[in-house]
N, C-alpha and C positions, 0 to 999 in steps of 0.2 A: 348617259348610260345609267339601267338603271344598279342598286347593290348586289353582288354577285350571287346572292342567296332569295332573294326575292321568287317568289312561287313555292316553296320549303315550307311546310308547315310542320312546326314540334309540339307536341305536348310533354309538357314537362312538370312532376309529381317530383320534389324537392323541400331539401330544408338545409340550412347553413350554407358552406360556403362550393363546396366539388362543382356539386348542377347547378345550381344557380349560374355559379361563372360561366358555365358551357351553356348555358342556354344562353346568356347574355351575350356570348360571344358569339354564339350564330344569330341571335335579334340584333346586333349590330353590323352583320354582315346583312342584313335584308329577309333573315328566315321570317316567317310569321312564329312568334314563340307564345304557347298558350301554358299558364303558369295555373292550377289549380290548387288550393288550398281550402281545409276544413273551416267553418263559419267561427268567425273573431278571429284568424291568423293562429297560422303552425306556431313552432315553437321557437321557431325565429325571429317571427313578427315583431318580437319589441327586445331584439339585440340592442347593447351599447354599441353606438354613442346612442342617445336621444336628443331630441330637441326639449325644450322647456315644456312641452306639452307632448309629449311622450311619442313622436314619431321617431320610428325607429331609422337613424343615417342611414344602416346597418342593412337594412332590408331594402329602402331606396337606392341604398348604391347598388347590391349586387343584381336589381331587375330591371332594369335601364332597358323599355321599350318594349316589354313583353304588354301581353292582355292578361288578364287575371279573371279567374273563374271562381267562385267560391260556392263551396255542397257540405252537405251534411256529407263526410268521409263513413260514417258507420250506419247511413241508409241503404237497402238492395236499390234502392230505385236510383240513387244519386250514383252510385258504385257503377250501374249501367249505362248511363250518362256519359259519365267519365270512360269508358270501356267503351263506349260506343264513339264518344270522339276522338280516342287514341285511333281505334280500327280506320278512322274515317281519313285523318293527319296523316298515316302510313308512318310517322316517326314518334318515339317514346323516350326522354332521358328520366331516370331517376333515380334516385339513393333511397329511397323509402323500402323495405324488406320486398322482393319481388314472388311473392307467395299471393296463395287465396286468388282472388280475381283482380290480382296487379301480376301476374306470371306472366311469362313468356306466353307457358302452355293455353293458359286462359285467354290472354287477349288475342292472340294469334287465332282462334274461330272466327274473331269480326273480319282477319284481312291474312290470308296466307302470306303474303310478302312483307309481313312489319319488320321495319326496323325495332331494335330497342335496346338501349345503354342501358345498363343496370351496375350500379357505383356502389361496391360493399367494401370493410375497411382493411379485411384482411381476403387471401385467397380465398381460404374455406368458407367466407361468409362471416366470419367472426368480427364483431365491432372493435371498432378501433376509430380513431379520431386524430387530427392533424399533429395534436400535441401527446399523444400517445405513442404516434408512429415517429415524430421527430426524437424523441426521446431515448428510441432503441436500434437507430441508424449512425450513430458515434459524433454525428457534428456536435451535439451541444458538450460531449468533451473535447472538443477542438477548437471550443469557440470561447472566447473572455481572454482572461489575462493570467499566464503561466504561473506569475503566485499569490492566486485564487484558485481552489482545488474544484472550486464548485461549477458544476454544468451548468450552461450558458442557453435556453432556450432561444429562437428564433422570436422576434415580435411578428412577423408577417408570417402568416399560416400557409407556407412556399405551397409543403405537399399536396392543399387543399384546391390551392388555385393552377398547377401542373396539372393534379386528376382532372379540374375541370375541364384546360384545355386539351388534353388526352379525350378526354369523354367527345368533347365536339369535332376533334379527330375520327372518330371510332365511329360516329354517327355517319358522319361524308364519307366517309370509307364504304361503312356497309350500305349507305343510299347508293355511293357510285356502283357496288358490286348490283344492287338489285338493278340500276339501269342497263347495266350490258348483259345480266346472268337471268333477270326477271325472279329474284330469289330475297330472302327477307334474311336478317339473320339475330340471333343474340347475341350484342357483343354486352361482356361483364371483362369491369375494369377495380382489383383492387387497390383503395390507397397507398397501401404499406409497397406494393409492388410498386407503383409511380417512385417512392422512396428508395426503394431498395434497386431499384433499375437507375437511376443516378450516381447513386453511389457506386453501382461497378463501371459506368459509365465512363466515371469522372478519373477510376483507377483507384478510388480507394477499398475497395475488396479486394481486388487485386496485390495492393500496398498489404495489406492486413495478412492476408492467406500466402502469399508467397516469401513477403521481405520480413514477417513477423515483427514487423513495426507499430508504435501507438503514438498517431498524430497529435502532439504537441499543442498546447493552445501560447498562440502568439499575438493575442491580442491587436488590434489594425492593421496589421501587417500582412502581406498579400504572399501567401504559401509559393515557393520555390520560382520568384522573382523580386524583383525589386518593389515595394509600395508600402508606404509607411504615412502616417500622421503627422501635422505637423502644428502648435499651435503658433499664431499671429502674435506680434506687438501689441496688438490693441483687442486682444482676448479672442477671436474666433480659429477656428479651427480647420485646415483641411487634409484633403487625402492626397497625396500624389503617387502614382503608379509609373515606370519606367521597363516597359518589355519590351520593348525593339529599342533595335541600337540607335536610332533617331531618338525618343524617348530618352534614352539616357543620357546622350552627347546633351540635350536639350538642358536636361536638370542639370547635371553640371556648368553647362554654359550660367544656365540661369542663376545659379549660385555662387557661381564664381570659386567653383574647386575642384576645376579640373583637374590643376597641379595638387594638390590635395591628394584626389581621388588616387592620382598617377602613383603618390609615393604611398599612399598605401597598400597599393595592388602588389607594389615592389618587396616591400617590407613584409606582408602576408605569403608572396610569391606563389600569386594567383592572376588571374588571367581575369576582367571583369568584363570583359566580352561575353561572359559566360554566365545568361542570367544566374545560374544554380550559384554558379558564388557570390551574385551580388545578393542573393537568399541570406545564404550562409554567412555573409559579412556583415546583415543588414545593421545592427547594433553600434557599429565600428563604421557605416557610412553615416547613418543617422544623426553622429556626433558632428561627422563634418557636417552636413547641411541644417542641424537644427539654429544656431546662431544667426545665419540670414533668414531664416522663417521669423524668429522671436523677435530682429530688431527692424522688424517693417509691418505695416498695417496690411491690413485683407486690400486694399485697396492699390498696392505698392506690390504685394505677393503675385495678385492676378498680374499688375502691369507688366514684372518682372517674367511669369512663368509662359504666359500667353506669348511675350514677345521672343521668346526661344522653343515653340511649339512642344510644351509641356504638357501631358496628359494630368488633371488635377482633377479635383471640387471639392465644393464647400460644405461643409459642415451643417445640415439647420433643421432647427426643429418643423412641425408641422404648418405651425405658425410665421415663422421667417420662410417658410415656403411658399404660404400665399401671400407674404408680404412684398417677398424680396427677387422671385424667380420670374424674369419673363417668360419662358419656358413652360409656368403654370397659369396662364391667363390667355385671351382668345388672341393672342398674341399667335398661339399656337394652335395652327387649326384641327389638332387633336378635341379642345374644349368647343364648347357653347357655352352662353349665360342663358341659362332657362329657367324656369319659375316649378318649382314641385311643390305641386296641390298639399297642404300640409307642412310643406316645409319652409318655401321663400326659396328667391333668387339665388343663386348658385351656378360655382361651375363644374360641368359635369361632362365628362369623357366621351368620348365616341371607340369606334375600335383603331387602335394603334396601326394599322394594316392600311394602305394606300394604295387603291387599283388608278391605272391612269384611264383616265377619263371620264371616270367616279366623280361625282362632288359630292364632299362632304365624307362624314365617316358617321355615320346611324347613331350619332348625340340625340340623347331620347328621355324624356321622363321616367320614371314608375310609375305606373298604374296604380291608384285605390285600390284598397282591399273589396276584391267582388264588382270593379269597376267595367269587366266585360261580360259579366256574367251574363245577360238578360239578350247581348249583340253577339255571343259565341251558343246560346241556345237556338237564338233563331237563325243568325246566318249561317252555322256550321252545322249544327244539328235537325235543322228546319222544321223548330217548332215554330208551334200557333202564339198568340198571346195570351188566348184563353189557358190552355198548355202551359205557359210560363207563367201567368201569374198565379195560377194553382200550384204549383211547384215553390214559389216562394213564399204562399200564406201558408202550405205546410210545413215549410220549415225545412223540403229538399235542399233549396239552393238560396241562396243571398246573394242582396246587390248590397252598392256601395253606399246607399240611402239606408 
């Protein structure tokens, strides 16, 4: 069978991290995703990390399988190009300002029924960015350690990569609506809103506006149940989490404090049936269980927690990730090992999503910058060669040569 998105064609005007991910996520499901960018790469083109020779990880990770077009962005003649292959794709993602002849209203003349995602960072259009909207949705005072006053940013750009996948939502949605309705529509998605729809989600606007409470930073510890850190004998570190009552009999068994456990439920005269008080006791269990964490190795911890069906893991950096996790090697057939033009051998993601009968999950390179340019003018826009190569001695469009 073939990927469930196969015949889907997107074009997608993007930079950093929202659209990219959503385009990648339907190029991983089989969409065909045509990726345009201004000649020498947007402003993303040369994010950290880099390689020793200045390829950007950053731009290889998030276009995994797309084609790439590249125009002069500030020609009329390249502008119609681009405008005329969105009208053609019938689909449009992009976070680039949706004004002038990237509008709805504009590119809607080439095809009454367009779809078209349009990713801005606040409601009204106002810019805002991953770490601007994380910053005034209350987590990063909820996150660190209670005596540290200071907010606690996220390292992973959550909100960026949520609008993504919201975005590639928003697109199958309005493509399913044009299949049955015969109707095109604009869907606009903003960042702060992905954020701020979580957050009532999850109950903490709710917590805020009603119980007039200010969530606490508790440092590793897993808010109103049991999960706390623990470090190893022989220096490493992990998480253990206990929310069903299997989970819990488990860590107890595995620690050997049951009886422990018993006379302090007695002694508090609380009930630990009740994840909320094993929240509220966490401090006062911690104590019992951290002496069995401290005098056994990481290797004696797993043996121990695994054999009493313990919910855990491990502690590691980027590096003890690809050193030490079977989980991240083609072990898992999430990965491939493939070679990116530019970069070298590597392993590299497919989409996390398993249809039965599917092989494989859309593990795919990045395209060179400009590397479809010259094979999305003639087969999608059905130029000549004479046509194309006049377009690139003037300096309309660029290939990857």
């Amino acid at each position: 069978m073939s990927l469930p998105l196969e015949g889907l064609t997107v074009v997608e005007g993007s930079a950093f991290v929202a659209a990219p991910s959503g385009g990648m996520t339907l190029a991983q499901l089989g969409a065909d995703v045509i990726r345009f960018d201004r000649i020498g790469g947007g402003i993303d083109h040369r994010r950290w990390p880099l390689t020793p020779d200045g390829a950007s990880l950053y731009w290889n990770g998030l276009n995994k399988g797309k084609r790439s077009l590249v125009v002069d962005l500030g020609d009329p003649e390249a502008q119609d190009l681009v405008a005329e292959l969105v009208g053609r794709a019938g689909n449009f993602l992009t976070n680039f300002p949706a004004v002038g002849w990237l509008s709805y209203e504009a590119l809607r003349r080439r095809r009454d029924d367009l779809v078209m995602v349009a990713i801005t960072g606040n409601h009204d259009g106002t810019t805002a960015v991953d770490y601007t909207v994380n910053c005034a949705v209350g987590y990063p005072s909820a996150t660190g350690h209670g005596d540290d006053p200071r907010p606690v940013n996220n390292v992973v750009p959550a909100w960026d990569l949520m609008c993504g996948q919201m975005a590639a939502v928003g697109l199958l949605a309005a493509d399913r609506r044009r299949i049955l309705e015969g109707v095109g529509d604009l869907v606009t998605l903003a960042l702060a809103d992905v954020a701020l729809a979580t957050v009532s989600m999850l109950g903490s606007l709710a917590e805020a506006q009603l119980l007039g409470t200010q969530r606490e930073a508790i440092g590793n510890d897993l808010y109103g149940a049991y999960g706390s850190d623990f470090p190893t004998g022989d220096g490493r570190r992990v998480m253990v989490v206990a929310i069903s009552p299997k989970q819990w009999r488990g860590l107890q068994a595995a620690t050997g404090t049951t009886d422990a456990v018993e006379a302090l439920a007695d002694e508090l005269d609380i009930d630990f049936a009740d994840e909320g008080e094993r929240y509220l006791a966490r401090d006062r269990l911690g104590g019992l269980f951290e002496p069995w964490f401290a005098a056994r190795t990481l290797d004696e911890v797993a043996s121990g927690l695994d054999a009493e069906g313990v919910c855990w893991g491990l502690y590691q950096t980027f590096l003890e990730l690809v050193d030490e996790d079977p989980r991240c090697s083609t072990a898992n057939p999430l990965f491939k090992d493939l070679d990116q033009p530019g970069v070298g051998r590597h392993l590299v993601s497919g989409s996390p999503l398993t249809f039965a009968g599917v092989e494989g999950r859309g593990a795919a390179t990045a395209p060179r910058l400009g590397q479809h340019t010259e094979q999305v003018l003639a087969d999608d826009l059905g130029l000549g060669e004479s046509e194309i190569g006049s377009l690139v001695d003037r300096g309309v469009v660029a290939t990857a040569d």
